[in-house]
C-alpha positions as CSV (number, residue, x, y, z in Angstrom):
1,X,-125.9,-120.1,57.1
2,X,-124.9,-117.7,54.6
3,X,-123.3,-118.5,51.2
4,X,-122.6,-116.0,49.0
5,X,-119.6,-116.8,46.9
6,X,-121.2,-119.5,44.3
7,X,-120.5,-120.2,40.7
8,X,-122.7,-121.1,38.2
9,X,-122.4,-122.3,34.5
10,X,-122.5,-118.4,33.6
11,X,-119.1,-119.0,34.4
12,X,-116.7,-120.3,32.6
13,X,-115.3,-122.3,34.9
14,X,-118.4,-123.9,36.3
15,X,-121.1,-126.7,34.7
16,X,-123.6,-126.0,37.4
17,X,-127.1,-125.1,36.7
18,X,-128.2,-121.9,39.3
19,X,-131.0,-124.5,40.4
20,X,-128.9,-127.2,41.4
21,X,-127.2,-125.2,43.4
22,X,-130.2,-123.7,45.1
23,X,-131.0,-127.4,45.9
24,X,-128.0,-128.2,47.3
25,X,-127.8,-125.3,49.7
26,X,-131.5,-125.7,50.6
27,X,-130.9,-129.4,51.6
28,X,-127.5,-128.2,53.7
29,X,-130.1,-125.6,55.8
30,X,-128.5,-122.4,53.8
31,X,-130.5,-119.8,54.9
32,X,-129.3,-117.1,52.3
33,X,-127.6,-118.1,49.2
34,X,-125.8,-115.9,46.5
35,X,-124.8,-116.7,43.1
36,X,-121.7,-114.3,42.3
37,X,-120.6,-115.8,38.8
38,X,-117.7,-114.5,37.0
39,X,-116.8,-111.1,35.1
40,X,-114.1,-110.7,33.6
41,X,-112.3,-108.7,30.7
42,X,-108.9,-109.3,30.5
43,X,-108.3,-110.7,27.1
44,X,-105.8,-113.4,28.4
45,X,-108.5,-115.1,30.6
46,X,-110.8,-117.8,29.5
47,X,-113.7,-116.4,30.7
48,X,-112.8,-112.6,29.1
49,X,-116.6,-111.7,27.9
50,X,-118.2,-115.0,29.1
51,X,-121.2,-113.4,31.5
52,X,-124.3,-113.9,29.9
53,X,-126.0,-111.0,32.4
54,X,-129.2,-110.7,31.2
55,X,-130.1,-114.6,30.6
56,X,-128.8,-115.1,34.0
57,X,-130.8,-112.4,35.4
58,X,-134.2,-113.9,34.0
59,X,-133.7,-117.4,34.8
60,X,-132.5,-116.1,38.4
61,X,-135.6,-114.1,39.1
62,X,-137.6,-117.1,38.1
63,X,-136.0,-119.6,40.6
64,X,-136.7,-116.4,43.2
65,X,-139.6,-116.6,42.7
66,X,-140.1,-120.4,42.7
67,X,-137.9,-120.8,46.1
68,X,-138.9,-118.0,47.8
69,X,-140.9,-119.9,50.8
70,X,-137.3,-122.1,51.0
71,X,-134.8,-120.3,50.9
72,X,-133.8,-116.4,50.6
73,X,-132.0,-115.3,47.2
74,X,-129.5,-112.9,46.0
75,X,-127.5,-112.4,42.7
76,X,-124.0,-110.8,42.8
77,X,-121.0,-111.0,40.9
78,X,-117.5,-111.6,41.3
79,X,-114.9,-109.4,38.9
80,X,-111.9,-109.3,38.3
81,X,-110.4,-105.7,38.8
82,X,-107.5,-104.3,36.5
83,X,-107.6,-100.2,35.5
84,X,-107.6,-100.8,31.9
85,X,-110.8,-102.4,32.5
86,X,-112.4,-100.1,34.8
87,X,-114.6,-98.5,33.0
88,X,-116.1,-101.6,31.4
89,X,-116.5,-103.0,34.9
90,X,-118.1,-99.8,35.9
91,X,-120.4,-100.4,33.4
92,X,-121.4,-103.4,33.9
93,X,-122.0,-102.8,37.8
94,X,-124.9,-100.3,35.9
95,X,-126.2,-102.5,34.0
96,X,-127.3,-105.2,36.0
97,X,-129.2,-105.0,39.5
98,X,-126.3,-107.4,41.4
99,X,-127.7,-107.2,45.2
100,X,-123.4,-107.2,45.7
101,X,-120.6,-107.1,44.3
102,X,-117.0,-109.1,45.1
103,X,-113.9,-107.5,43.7
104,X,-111.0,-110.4,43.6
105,X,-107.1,-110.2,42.4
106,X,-106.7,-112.8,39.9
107,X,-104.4,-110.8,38.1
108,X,-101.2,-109.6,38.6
109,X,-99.6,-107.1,35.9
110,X,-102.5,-109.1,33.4
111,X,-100.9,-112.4,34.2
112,X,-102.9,-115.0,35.8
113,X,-102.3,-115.5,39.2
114,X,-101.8,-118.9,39.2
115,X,-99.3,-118.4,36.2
116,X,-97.9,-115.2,38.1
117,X,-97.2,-116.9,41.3
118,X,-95.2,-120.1,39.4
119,X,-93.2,-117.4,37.7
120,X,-92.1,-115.5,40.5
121,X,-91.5,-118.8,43.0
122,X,-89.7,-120.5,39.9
123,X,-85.7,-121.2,41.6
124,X,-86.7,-120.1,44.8
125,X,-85.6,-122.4,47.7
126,X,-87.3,-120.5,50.3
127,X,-90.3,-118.4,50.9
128,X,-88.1,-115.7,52.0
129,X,-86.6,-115.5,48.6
130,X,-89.3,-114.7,47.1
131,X,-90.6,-110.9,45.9
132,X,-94.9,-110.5,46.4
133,X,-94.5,-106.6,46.7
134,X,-96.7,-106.6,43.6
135,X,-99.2,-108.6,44.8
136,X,-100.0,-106.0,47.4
137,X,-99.8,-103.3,45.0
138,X,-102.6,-104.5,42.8
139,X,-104.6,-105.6,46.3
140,X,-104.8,-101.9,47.2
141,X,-105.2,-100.4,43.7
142,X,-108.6,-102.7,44.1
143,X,-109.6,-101.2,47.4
144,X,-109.1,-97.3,46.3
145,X,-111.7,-98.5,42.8
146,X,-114.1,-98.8,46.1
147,X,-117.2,-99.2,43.9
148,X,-118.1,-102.9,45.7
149,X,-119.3,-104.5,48.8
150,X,-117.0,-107.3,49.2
151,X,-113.1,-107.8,48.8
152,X,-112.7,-111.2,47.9
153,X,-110.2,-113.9,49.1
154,X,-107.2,-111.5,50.0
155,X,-104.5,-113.5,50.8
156,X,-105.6,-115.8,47.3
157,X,-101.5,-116.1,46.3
158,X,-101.0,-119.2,48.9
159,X,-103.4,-120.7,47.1
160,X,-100.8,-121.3,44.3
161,X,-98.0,-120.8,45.9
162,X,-95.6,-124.4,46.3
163,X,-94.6,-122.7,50.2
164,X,-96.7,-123.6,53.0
165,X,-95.5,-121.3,55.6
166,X,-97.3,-117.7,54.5
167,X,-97.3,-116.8,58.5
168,X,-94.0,-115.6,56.8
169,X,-95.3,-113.9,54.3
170,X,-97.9,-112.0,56.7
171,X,-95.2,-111.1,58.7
172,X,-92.4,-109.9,55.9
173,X,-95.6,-108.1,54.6
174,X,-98.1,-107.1,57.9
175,X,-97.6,-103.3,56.7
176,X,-98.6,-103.7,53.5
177,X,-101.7,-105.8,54.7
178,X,-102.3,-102.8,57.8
179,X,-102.4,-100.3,55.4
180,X,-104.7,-102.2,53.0
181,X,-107.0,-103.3,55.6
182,X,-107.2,-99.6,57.2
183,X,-108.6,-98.5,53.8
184,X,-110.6,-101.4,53.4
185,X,-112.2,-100.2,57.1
186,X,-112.1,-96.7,56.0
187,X,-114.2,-97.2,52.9
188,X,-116.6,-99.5,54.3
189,X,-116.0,-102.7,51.9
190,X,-116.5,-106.2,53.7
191,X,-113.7,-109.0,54.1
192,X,-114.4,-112.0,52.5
193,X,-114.0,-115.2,54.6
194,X,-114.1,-117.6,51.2
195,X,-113.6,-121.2,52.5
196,X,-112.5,-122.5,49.5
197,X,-108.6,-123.1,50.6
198,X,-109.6,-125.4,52.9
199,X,-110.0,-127.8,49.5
200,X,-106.7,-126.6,48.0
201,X,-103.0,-127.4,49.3
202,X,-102.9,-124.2,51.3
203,X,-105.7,-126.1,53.6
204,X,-106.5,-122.9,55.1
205,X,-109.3,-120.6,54.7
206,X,-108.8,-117.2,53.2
207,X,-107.9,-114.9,54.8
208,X,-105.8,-116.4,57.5
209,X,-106.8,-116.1,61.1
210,X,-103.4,-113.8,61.7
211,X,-105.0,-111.4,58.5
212,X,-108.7,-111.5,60.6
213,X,-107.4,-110.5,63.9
214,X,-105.4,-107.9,62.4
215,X,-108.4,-106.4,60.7
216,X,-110.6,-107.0,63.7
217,X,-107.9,-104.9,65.2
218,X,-108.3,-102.0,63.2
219,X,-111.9,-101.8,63.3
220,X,-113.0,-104.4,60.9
221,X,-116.5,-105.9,62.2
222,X,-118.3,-107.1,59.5
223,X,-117.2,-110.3,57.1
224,X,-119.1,-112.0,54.1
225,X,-119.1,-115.6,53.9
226,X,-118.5,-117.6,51.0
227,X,-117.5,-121.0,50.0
228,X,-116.6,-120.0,46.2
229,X,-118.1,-123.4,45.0
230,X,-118.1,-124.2,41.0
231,X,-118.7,-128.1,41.6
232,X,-121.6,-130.3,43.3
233,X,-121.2,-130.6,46.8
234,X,-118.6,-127.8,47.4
235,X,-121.5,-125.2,48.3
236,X,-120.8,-124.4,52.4
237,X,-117.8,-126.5,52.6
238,X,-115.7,-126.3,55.6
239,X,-118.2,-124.2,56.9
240,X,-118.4,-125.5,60.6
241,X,-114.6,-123.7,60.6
242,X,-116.1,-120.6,59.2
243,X,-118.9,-120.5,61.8
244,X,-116.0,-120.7,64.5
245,X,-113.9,-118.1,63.4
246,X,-117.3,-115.7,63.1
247,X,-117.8,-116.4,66.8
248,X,-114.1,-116.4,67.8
249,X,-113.5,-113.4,66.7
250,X,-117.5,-111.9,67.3
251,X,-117.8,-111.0,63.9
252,X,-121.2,-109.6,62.1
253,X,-122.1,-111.7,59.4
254,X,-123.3,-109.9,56.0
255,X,-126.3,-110.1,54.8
256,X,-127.4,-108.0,51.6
């Protein structure tokens, strides 16, 4: 198996030490296993200057090192993209040898997500009422930065969202995700399969199966794999589904 969505204590939202989580994965069979902790700039985020890159990057090459007949080791990062931050993003990318790099929306005109979506769905009766053109907007201002590997959870709004039936969404908004996903195949950056909805209400790994086929449709052959785990025991969960939709759909599995 291959894990490489993980969360540490070098992010803010984590309390995990990098070696428990290497412990956990090694006694689950992980094969490869990638720490991808947070960066993030935005001033109205918690974790805005909490990556700590080059403490991390000595105690990770030490556990390397000290796990290298057990298990193999890579160390990414997930950011947060937004164009005023762009440049220190770039920067940082420079700075530190990350084997990858995921790019994720968790902002939407520099609101949280998870605030964004409450705001937007707030007196809405029905999915159909509500407006997610932005959302898509900001998705595909990420793509065209291009300078990453992986696009991280895509369809990352249901997690938040009180509706349950985003099939509708994908449908009110399969153009947006065609011409998204055609750049995304264009450029070369990976899909994310991050299995973490399957422990949120959506209960549904992101992206949706409808989102997958559509990209396998356009050319899309290669996916990462990632359980985007920040607690004890969350490392390659719901990964049997993720295993079946790799084969279903006879996708190539990223490794860096």
């Amino acid at each position: 198996m291959v894990d490489l969505h993980n969360h540490s204590l070098y992010s803010y939202d984590s309390k995990r030490e990098m070696e428990d989580i290497i412990v956990e994965a090694i006694s689950k069979d992980v094969g490869i296993l990638g720490i991808s902790d947070h960066l993030d700039f935005n001033s109205n985020d918690p974790g805005n200057m909490f990556y700590k890159g080059e403490e991390q990057l000595e105690e990770f090459l030490y556990l390397k090192k000290k796990y290298s007949n057990k298990i193999k080791l890579f160390l990414g990062i997930e950011s947060s993209y937004e164009e005023d931050y762009e440049k220190k993003i770039i920067s940082s990318f420079k700075k530190f040898p990350f084997d990858y790099r995921i790019v994720s929306l968790h902002f939407v005109d520099g609101v949280v997500i998870s605030d964004w979506i409450v705001e937007i769905e707030k007196d809405k009766g029905s999915i159909f009422e509500v407006d997610y053109e932005k959302y898509f907007s900001q998705l595909e201002s990420i793509v065209d930065f291009k300078i990453f590997n992986i696009l991280g959870h895509i369809d990352y709004y249901k997690k938040y969202s009180k509706f349950q039936n985003h099939q509708e969404t994908f449908k009110r908004y399969k153009n947006s995700y065609e011409r998204i996903l055609k750049k995304v195949v264009k450029y070369g950056i990976i899909l994310e399969i991050n299995s973490s909805g399957l422990r949120h209400k959506c209960k549904e790994q992101f992206p949706s199966l409808e989102i997958l086929k559509l990209y396998k449709d356009l050319g899309g052959k290669v996916v990462s794999t990632g359980s985007d785990s920040h607690k004890s025991g969350e490392t390659v969960f719901g990964f049997d589904k993720v295993k079946r939709i790799v084969k279903d759909f006879k996708f190539e599995v990223y490794k860096p």
